[in-house]
TIBANU-366371 format. One line per 2 residues: number of its first residue (from 1); for each residue x, y, z of C-alpha. Coordinates in nm, 2 decimals. Layout:
# residues N
NUM> X:Y:Z | ... .
//
This chain:
# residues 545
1> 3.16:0.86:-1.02 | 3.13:0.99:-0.69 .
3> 3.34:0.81:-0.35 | 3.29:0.84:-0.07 .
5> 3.48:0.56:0.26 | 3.50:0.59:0.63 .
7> 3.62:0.32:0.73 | 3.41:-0.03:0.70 .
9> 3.17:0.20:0.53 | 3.19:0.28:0.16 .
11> 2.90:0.48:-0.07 | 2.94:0.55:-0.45 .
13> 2.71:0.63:-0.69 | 2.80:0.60:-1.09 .
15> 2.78:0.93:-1.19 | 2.71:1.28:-1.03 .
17> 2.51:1.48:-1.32 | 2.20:1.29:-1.49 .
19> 1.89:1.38:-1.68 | 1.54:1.37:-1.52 .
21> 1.49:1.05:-1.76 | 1.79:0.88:-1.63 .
23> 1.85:0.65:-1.30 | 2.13:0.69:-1.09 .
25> 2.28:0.38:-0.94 | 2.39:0.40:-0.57 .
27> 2.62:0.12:-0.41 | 2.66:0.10:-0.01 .
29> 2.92:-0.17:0.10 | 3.05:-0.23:0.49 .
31> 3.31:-0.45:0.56 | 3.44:-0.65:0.85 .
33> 3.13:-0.54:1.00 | 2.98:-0.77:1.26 .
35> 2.69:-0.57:1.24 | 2.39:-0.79:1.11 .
37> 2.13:-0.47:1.04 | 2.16:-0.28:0.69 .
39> 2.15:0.08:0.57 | 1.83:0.25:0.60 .
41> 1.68:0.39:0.24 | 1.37:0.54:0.38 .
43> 1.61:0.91:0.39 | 1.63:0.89:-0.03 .
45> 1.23:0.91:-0.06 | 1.26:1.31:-0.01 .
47> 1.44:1.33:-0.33 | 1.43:1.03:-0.53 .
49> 1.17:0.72:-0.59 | 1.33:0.39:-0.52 .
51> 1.29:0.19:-0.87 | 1.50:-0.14:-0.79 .
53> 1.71:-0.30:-0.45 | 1.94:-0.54:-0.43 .
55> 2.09:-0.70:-0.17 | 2.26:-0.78:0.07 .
57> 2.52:-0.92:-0.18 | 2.82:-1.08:0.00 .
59> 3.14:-1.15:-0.09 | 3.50:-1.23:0.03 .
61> 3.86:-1.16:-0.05 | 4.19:-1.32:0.06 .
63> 4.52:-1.17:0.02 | 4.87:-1.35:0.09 .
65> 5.14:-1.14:0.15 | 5.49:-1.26:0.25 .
67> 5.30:-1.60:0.36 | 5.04:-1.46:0.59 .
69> 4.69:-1.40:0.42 | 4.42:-1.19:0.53 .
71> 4.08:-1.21:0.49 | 3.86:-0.95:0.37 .
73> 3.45:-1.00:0.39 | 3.20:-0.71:0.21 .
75> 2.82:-0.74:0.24 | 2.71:-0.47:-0.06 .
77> 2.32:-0.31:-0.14 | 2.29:-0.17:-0.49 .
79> 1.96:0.09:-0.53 | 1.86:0.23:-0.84 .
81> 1.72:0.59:-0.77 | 1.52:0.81:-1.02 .
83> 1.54:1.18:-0.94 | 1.18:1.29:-0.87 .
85> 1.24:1.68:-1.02 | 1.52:1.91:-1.13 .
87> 1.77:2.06:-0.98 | 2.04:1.98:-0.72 .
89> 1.95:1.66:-0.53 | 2.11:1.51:-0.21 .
91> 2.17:1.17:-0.13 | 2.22:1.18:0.25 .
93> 2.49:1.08:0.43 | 2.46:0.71:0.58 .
95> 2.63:0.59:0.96 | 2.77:0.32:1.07 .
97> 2.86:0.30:1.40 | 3.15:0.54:1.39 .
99> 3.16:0.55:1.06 | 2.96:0.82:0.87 .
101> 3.00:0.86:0.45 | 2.99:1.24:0.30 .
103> 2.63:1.34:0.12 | 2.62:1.31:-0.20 .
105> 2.50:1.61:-0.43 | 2.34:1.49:-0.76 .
107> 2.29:1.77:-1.04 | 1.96:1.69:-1.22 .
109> 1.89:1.87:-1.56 | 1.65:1.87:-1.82 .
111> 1.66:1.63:-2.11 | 1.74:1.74:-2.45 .
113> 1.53:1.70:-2.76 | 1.84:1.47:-2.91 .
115> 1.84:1.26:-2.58 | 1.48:1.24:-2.53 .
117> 1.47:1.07:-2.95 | 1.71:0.85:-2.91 .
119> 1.50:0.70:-2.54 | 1.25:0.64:-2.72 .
121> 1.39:0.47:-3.01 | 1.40:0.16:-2.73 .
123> 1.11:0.26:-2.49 | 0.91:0.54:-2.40 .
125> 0.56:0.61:-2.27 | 0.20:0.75:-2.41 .
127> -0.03:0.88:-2.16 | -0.39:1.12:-2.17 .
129> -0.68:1.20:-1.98 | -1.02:1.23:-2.14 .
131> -1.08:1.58:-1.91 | -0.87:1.82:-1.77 .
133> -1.13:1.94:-1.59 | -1.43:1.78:-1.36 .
135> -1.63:1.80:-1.06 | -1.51:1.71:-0.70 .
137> -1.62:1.30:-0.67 | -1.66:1.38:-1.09 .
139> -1.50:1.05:-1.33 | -1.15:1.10:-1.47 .
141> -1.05:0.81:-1.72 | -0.61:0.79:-1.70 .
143> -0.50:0.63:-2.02 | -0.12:0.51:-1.98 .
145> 0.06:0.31:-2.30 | 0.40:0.18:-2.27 .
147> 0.60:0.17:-2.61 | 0.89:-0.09:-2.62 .
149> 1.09:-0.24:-2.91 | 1.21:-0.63:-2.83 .
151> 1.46:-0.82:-2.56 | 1.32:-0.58:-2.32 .
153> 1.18:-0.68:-2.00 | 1.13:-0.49:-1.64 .
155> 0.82:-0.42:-1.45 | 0.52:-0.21:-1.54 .
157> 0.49:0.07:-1.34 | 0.21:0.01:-1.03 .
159> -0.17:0.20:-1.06 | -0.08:0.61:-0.99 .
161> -0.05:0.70:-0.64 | -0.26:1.02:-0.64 .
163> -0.35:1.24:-0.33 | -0.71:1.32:-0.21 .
165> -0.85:1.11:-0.51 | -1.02:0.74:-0.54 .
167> -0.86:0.52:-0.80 | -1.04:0.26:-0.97 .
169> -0.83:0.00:-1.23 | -1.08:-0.03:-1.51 .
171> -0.89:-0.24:-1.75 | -0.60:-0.46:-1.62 .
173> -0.33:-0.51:-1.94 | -0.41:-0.48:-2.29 .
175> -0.14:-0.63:-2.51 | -0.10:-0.52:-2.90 .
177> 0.14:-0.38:-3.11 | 0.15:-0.10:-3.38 .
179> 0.42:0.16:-3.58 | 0.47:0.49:-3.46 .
181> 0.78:0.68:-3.55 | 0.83:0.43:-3.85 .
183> 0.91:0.20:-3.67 | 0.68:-0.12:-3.44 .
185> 0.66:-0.13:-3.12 | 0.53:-0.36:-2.88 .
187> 0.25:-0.16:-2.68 | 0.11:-0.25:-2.33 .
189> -0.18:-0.07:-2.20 | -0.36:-0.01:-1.88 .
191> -0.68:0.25:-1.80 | -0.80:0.36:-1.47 .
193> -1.05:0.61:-1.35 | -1.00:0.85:-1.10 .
195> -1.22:0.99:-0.84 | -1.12:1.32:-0.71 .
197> -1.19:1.39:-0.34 | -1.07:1.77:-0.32 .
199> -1.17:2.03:-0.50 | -0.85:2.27:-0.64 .
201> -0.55:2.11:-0.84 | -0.48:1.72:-0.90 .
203> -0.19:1.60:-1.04 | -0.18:1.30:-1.17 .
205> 0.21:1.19:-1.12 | 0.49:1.08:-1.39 .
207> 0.47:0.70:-1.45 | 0.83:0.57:-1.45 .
209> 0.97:0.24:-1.63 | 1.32:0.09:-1.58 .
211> 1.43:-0.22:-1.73 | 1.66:-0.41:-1.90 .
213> 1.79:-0.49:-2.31 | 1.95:-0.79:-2.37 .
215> 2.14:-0.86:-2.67 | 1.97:-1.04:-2.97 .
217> 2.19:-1.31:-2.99 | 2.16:-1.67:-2.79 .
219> 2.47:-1.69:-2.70 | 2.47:-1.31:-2.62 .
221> 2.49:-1.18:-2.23 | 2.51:-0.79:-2.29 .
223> 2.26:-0.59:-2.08 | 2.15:-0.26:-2.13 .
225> 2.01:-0.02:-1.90 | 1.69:0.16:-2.04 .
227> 1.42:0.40:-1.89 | 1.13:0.57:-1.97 .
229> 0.95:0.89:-1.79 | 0.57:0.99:-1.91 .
231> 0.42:1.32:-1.85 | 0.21:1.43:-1.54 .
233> -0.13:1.53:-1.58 | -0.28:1.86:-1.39 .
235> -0.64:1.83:-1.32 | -0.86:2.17:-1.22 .
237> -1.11:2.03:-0.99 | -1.44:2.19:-0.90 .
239> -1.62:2.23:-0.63 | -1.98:2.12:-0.58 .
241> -2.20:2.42:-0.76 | -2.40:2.63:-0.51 .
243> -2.66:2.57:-0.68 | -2.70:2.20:-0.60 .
245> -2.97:2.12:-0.40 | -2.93:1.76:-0.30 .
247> -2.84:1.58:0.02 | -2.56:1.36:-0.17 .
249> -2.34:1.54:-0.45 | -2.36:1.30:-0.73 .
251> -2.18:1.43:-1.04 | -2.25:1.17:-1.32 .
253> -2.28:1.16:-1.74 | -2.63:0.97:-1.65 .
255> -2.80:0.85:-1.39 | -3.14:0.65:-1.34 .
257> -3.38:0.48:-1.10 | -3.67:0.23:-1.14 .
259> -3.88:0.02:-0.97 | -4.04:-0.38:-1.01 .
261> -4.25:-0.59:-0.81 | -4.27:-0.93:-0.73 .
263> -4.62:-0.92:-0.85 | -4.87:-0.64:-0.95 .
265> -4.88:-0.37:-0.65 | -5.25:-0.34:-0.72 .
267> -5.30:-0.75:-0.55 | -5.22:-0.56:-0.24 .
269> -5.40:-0.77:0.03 | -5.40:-0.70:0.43 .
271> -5.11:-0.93:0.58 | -4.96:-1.04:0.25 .
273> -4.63:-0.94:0.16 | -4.55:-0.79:-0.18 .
275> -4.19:-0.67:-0.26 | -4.08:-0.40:-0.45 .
277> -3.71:-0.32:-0.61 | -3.59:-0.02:-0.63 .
279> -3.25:0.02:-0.93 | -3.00:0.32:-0.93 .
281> -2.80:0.29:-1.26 | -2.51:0.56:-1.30 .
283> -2.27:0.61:-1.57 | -1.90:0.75:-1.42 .
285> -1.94:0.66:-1.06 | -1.76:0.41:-0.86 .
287> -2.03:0.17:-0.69 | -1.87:0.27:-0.32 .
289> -1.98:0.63:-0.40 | -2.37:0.56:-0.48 .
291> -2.62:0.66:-0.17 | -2.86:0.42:-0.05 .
293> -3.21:0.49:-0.13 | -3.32:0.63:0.19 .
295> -3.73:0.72:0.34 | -3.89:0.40:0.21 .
297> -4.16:0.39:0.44 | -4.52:0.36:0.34 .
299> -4.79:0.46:0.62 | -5.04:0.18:0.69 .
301> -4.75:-0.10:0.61 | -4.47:-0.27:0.77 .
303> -4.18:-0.23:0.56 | -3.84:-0.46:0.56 .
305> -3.55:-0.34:0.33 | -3.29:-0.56:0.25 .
307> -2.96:-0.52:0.24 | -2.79:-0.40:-0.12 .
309> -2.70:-0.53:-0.36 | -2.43:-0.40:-0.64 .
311> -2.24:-0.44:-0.91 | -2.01:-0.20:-1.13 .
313> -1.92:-0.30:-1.47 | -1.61:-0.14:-1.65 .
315> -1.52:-0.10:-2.05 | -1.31:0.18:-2.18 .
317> -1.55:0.45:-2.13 | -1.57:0.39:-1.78 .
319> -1.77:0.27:-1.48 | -2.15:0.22:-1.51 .
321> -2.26:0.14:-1.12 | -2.59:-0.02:-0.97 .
323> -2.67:-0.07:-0.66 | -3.01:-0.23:-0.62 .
325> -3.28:-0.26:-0.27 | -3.54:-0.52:-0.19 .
327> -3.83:-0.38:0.04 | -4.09:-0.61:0.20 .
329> -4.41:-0.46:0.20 | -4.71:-0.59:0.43 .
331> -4.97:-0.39:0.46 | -5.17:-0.37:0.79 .
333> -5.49:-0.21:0.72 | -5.75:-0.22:0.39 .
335> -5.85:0.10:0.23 | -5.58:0.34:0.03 .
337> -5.22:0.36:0.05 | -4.99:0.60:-0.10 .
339> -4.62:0.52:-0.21 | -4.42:0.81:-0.18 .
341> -4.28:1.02:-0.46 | -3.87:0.91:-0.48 .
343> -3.69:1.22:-0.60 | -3.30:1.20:-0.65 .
345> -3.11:1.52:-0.79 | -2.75:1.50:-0.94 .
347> -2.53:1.69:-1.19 | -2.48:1.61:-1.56 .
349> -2.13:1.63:-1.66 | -2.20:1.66:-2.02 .
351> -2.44:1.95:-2.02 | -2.33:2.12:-1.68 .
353> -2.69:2.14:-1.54 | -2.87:2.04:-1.21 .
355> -3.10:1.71:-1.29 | -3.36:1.54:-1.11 .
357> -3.42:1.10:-1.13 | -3.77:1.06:-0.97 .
359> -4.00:0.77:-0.96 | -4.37:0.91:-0.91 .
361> -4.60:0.87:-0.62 | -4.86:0.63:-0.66 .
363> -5.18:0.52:-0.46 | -5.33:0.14:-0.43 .
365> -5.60:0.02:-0.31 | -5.56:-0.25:-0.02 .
367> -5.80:-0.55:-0.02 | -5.94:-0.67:0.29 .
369> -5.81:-1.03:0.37 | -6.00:-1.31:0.33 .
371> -5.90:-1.50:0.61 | -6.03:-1.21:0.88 .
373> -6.39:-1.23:0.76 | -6.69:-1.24:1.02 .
375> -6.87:-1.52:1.06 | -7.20:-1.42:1.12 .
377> -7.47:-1.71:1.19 | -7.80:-1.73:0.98 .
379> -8.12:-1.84:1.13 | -8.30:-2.07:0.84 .
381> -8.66:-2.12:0.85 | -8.81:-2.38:0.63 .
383> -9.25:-2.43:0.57 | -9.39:-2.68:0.83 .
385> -9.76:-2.84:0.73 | -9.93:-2.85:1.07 .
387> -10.29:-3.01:1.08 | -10.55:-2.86:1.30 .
389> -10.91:-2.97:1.32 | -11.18:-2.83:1.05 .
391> -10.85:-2.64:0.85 | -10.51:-2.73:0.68 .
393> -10.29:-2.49:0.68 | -9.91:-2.41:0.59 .
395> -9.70:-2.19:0.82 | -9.33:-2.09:0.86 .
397> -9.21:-2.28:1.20 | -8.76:-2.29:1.34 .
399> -8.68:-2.66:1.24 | -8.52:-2.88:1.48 .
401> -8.18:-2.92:1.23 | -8.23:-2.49:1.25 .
403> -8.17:-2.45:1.60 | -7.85:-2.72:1.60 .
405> -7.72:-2.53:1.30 | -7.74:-2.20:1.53 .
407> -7.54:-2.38:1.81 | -7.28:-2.51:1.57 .
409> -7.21:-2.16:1.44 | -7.23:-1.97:1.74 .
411> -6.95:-2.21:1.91 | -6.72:-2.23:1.55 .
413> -6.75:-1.81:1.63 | -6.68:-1.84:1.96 .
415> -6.40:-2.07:1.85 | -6.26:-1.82:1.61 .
417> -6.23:-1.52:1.86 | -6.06:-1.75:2.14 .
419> -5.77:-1.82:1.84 | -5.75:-1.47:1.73 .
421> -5.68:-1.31:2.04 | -5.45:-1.62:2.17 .
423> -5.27:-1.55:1.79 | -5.29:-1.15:1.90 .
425> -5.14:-1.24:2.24 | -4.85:-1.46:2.09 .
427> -4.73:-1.21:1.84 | -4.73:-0.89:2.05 .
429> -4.47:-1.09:2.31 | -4.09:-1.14:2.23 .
431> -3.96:-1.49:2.12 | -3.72:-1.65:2.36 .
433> -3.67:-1.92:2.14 | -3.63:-1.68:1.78 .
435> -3.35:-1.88:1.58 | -3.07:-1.58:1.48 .
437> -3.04:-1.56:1.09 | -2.71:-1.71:0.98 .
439> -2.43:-1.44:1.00 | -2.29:-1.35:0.66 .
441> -1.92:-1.32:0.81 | -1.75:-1.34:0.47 .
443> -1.93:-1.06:0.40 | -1.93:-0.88:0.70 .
445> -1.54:-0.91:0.77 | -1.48:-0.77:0.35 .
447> -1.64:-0.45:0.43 | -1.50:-0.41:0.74 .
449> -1.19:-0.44:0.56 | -1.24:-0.20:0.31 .
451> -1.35:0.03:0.56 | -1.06:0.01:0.75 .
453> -0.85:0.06:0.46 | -1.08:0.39:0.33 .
455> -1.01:0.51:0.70 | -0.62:0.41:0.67 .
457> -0.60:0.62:0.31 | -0.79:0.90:0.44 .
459> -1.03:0.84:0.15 | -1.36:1.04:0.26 .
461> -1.63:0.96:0.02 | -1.55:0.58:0.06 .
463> -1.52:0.58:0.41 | -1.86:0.73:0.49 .
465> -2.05:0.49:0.20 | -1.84:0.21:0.35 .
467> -1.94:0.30:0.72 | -2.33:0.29:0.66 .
469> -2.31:-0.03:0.46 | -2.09:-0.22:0.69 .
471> -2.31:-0.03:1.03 | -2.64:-0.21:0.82 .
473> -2.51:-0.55:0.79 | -2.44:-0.52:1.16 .
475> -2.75:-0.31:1.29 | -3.03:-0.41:1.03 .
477> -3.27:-0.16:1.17 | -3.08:0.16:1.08 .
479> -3.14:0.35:0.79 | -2.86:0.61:0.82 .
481> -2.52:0.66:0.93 | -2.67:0.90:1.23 .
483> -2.88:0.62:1.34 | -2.56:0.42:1.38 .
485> -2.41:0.64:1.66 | -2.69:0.70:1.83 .
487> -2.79:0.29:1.84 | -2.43:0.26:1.98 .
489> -2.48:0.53:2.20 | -2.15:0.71:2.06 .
491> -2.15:1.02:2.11 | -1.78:1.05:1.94 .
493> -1.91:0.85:1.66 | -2.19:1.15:1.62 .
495> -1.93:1.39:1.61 | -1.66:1.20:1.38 .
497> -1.95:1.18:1.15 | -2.04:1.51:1.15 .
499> -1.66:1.64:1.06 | -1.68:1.35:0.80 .
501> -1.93:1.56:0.60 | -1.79:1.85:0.70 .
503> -1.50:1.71:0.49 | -1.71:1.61:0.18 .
505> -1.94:1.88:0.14 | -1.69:2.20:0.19 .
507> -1.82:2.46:-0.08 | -1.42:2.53:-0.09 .
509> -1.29:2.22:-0.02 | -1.06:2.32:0.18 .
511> -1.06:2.06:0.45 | -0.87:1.78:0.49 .
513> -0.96:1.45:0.60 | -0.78:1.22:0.89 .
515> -0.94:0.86:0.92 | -0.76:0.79:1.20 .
517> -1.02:0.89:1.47 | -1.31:0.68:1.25 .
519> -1.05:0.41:1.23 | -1.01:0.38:1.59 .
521> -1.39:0.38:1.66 | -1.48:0.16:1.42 .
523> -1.23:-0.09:1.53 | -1.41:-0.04:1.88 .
525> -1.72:-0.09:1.74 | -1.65:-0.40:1.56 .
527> -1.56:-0.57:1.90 | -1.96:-0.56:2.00 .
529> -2.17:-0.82:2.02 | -2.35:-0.83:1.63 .
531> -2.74:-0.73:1.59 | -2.98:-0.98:1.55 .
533> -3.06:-0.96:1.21 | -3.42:-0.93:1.09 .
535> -3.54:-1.23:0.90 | -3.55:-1.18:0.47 .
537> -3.87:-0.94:0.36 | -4.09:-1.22:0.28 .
539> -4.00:-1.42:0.56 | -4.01:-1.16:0.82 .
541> -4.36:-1.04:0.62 | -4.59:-1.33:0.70 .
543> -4.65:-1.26:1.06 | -4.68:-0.88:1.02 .
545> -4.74:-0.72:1.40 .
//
């Protein structure tokens, strides 16, 4: 046991020299202090991880000597450190007003084959990878099994904290037990994929357990201090191939895309709205790092996409992802349209090769509408006997109920035009009095969250997905995250943007990230007054202008 006091200020540890499986237990006490602050622990993060704190733990003491007592208060914190690598560690030294304790130097050695069995005849850990190697934004599944025999209990150790890399819990606790070593165990479970951000080498930390055995009887109060360290995990992670030729780096074991309509595309009809989903499904992709399917516009139609709509579903292989967009088509003129081809490439994971998802063009023919037809007036004869002297004879002659009919139809014509071009007049001018669409806030404010929190972790890939789907539920109209700075007029948004794929798409990956400039400008931004939102596709459709 290492001592050291100055004065009110005592710090001991219980022992000096300790495996890199073990936990040294540090105790700071002050007494007689007035002082109502504590010690600071942040300085023990350089060399050791934190596992438990206690405190502050008071107590008091009187001594009577001769007939006079004293009185003796002592406000203690007890930390339980875990060495976080070999070697010769330092607790630092810790003041107190004018009181300062002595650093103290902890010798940390490998464990031995004899210590390491006799561990893990109590506890110990199983973890794996299914790859030790992958694709910058490529699926990593992190397998972590926790062994334990029974009357112990502790925490289980929280999701890995791993740098430059998305981490996605895919399966919360699995419970179960099983023999290994001849003897059962009690097993907990918990699986996670990881998303690399950089490419170069990930490491995938050691997962640490402390906790305590009691004793097996009821009556029974001894504890028993027990650990557990697993392996880390080195991941070589590559860079996007040269030879990749898409505008978003999607490494993936499959990916497709489809499309349905509402109804058959070939009822197209002038003014008549028709929608048309378009599906992304991809097997080992997060849903926040899916692109949005982009140049949906169809020349001679208005078109009205709607925001997206996803989902991600997890089992043990993985994430499967979709991410699904309703488009409001009206066309505006009859004759022949043309849909264009939609061609997304990405990278198989299994074979290693360049692949391309595409959805054809097509061409449909667009009916006339019924409701714009001419009305063009018909002059009806009908045969008239007429009797002149010495002859009969029959002769075509315009009817009286002829001509009335021509009046009638010329004025329901003249009728018609007056309400078209009032209709025409009406619909090119702005509505003062246009309801606003009720503001999804719940919705709103969670993606604004999560992008603040992708800007906070200096998480790239989720940042600039998160930017452009937060930027569309509060601009409708843009289609890109460009689009956003230039409706907000931002020229620092342009440029943050910029360095932002800069960032993602480095052939060497070799720069790093800072969200705290986006962070500040999207908090800026979030401060505007919100877009008017357009109405829903068929909604918005059945007045097309």
């Amino acid at each position: 046991m290492a001592n050291t006091v100055q004065g009110q200020l005592s710090v001991t540890v219980d022992r000096t020299q300790i495996s890199e499986a073990d936990a040294v237990a540090l105790t700071v006490t002050i007494r007689n202090s007035q002082n109502q602050g504590g010690p600071n622990f942040a300085s023990l993060d350089r060399d050791f991880q934190i596992l438990r704190q206690s405190g502050p733990n008071q107590s008091t003491k009187i001594t009577s000597v001769n007939g006079r007592s004293t009185t003796e208060t002592s406000t203690s914190w007890e930390v339980l450190l875990r060495p976080r690598r070999l070697g010769q560690l330092v607790i630092p030294a810790f003041r107190l007003g004018n009181d300062r304790s002595d650093p103290i130097v902890i010798n940390v050695v490998r464990q031995s084959a004899a210590e390491k069995r006799k561990k893990e005849e109590l506890v110990f850990f199983d973890t794996s990878v299914d790859t030790n190697k992958v694709y910058v934004q490529g699926q990593i599944i992190y397998s972590i099994k926790l062994y334990y025999v029974e009357n112990i209990s502790g925490d289980f150790p929280a999701a890995p904290a791993v740098k430059d890399a998305v981490v996605e819990t895919i399966e919360n606790e699995r419970r179960y037990d099983a023999v290994a070593n001849n003897r059962r165990y009690y097993i907990l479970e918990k699986r996670y994929a990881i998303y690399p951000q950089r490419s170069g080498q990930l490491t995938i930390p050691k997962q640490a357990f402390s906790g305590t055995r009691t004793g097996r009887g009821f009556f029974s109060t001894s504890r028993e201090q027990v650990m557990a360290l697993s392996e880390a995990h080195t991941i070589t992670v590559n860079a996007k191939p040269a030879s990749f030729v898409g505008e978003n780096w999607l490494p993936a074991k499959s990916l497709k895309i489809s499309e349905s309509w509402s109804e058959p595309p070939a009822n197209f009809t002038v003014g008549e709205p028709i929608n048309r989903t378009l599906s992304m499904t991809v097997d080992g992709l997060a849903v926040s790092l899916l692109p949005l399917f982009e140049n949906t516009e169809i020349e001679g139609t208005k078109t009205y996409k709607d925001p997206a709509a996803e989902s991600q579903k997890v089992s043990q292989e993985g994430i499967v992802s979709t991410r699904s967009t309703t488009i409001g088509i009206v066309p505006t003129r009859d004759g022949a349209i043309v849909i264009p081809e939609i061609v997304i490439p990405w990278w198989n994971t299994k074979t290693d090769l360049l692949e391309v998802a595409r959805i054809p063009s097509s061409t449909y023919i667009v009916k006339a509408s019924a409701q714009v037809q001419p009305l063009v007036p018909q002059v009806a004869t009908q045969p008239q006997t007429r009797v002149t002297r010495g002859e009969v004879s029959e002769q075509p002659v315009p009817a009286i109920q002829t001509d009335l009919w021509m009046y009638v139809a010329a004025a329901m014509f003249l009728l018609w035009l007056i309400t078209l071009l009032l209709w025409w007049h009406q619909s090119a001018q702005p509505s003062l009095a246009e309801p606003e669409e009720e503001d999804n806030g719940a919705s709103k404010s969670d993606l604004y969250r999560r992008l603040i929190t992708a800007c906070k972790a200096n998480q790239a890939a989720t940042a600039r997905n998160l930017l452009f789907i937060w930027g569309k539920a509060k601009y409708p109209t843009i289609d890109s995250t460009r689009e956003l700075a230039v409706i907000t007029h931002s020229e620092a948004l342009t440029d943050e943007i910029k360095n932002l794929e800069t960032c993602l798409y480095s052939p060497n990956g070799s720069t790093e990230w800072d969200g705290a400039n986006l962070l500040t400008l999207v908090e800026e931004l979030n401060k505007h007054k919100r877009a008017r939102h357009k109405k829903a596709a068929l909604v918005e459709a059945l007045n097309p202008v």
